[in-house]
C-alpha positions in Angstrom: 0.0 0.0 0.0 1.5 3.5 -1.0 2.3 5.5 1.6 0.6 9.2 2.7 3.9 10.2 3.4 6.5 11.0 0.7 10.0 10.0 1.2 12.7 12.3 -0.8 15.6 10.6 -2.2 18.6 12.7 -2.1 20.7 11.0 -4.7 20.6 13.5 -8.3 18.3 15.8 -6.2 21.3 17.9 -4.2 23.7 19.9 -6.0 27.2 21.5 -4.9 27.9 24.6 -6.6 31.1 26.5 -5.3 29.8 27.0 -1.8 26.7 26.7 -2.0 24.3 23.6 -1.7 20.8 23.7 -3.3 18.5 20.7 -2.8 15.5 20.6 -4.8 11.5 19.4 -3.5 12.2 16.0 -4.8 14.9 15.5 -1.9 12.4 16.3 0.9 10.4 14.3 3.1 6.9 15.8 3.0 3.9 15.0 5.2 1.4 14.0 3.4 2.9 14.5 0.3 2.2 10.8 -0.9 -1.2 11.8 -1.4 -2.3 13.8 -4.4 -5.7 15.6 -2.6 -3.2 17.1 -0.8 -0.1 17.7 -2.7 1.5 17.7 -6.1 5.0 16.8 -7.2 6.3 17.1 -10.6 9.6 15.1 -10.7 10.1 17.0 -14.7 9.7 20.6 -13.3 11.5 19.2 -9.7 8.8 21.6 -7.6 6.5 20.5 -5.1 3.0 22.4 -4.7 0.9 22.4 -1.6 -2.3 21.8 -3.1 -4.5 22.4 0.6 -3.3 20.5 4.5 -3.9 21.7 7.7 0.0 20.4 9.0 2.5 21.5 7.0 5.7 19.1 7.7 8.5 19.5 4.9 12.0 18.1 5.8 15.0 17.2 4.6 19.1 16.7 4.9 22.6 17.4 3.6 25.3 15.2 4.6 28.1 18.0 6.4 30.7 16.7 3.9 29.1 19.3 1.2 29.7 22.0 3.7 32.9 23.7 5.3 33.7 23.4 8.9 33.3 26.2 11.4 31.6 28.0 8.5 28.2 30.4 9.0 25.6 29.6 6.3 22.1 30.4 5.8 19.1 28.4 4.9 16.4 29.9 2.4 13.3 27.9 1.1 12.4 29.5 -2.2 8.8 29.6 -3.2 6.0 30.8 -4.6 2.8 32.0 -3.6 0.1 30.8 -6.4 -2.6 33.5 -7.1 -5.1 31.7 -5.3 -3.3 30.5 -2.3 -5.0 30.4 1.1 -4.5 30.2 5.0 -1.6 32.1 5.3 -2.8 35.4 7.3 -1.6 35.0 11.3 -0.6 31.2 10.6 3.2 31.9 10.8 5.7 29.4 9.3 8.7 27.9 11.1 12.0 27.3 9.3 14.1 24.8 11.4 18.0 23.8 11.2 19.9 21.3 13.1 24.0 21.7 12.2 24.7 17.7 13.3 24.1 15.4 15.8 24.2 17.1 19.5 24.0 20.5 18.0 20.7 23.1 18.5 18.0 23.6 16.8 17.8 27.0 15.3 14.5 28.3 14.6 13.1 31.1 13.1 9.4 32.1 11.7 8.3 34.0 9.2 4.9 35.6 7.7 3.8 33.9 4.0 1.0 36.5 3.8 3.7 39.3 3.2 5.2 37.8 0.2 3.4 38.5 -3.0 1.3 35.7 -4.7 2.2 35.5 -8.6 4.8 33.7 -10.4 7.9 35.7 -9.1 10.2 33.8 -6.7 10.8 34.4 -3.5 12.6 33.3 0.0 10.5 32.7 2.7 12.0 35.7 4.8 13.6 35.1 7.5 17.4 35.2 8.6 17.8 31.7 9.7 22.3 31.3 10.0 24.0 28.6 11.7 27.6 27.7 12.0 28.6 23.7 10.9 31.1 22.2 13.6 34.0 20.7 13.0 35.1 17.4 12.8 31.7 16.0 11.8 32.4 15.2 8.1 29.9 12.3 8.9 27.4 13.8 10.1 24.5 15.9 8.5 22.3 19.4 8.8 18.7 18.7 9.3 16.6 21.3 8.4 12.4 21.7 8.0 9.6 24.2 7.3 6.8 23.5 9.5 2.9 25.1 10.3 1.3 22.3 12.3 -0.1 24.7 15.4 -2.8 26.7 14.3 -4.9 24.0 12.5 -5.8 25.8 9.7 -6.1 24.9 6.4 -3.8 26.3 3.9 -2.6 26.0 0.3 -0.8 27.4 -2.7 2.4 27.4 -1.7 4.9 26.6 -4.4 8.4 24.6 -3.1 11.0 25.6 -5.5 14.2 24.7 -3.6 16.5 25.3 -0.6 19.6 26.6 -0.7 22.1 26.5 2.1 24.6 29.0 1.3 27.7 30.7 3.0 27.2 34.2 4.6 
């Protein structure tokens, strides 16, 4: 039975380009994105579009080899707002890093009903930065965009990719 759940696969999905990493939707682990009432992927254009949930759970991973040591980055979801998207006014979204194993979480929100709806891309805005440790070429960054508190259902949103790139 297929799953509700989609499970990213990382391999031709992440890209290193000078010193920055960019992962693209198909990479991501998205609730609920196994299920096409509720989500869209298109593997030819690589996007994923939130079609309507009311718990928005997107994750995903780099391994830290791809990434210098004792080196601040930041972490930007680019998106887009379709003209018809929904739910977004005083739902704020939550971005999420975790810089390896033993290492805090870094979160920071941000307001989808500020950036405009259209076809132009944009960053979810906010100033998330972290700083990789060192010695943990093994290891990996987590990172997630989440809206599971208010309950509300929402929709439009337009996953382009994440980039992870140095400050």
């Amino acid at each position: 039975m297929a799953s509700s759940h989609r499970k990213g696969s990382a391999q031709g999905n992440i890209e290193v380009k000078g010193d920055t990493v960019i992962v693209n939707p198909l990479a991501l682990d998205i609730t609920w994105g196994g299920d096409g009432r509720y989500w869209r992927i298109e593997e030819d254009r690589r996007i994923a579009e939130l079609i309507q949930v009311c718990w928005l759970e997107v994750n995903g991973s780099v391994e830290m080899n791809k990434l210098q040591p004792n080196t601040r980055y930041k972490l930007e979801f680019k998106i887009k707002l379709k003209p018809d998207a929904f739910g977004w006014n005083d739902s704020p979204v939550y971005i999420m890093a975790m810089p390896g194993k033993g290492t805090k979480c870094i979160w920071a929100s941000a307001d989808l009903s500020k950036i405009r709806k259209g076809d132009q891309t944009s960053s979810i805005p906010s100033r998330l930065e972290f700083t990789t440790p060192s010695g943990v070429a093994d290891d990996k960054i987590s990172f997630g965009l989440f809206e599971i508190w208010k309950g509300r259902w929402k929709g439009g949103l337009v996953i382009e990719e994440v980039v992870i790139s140095k400050v």
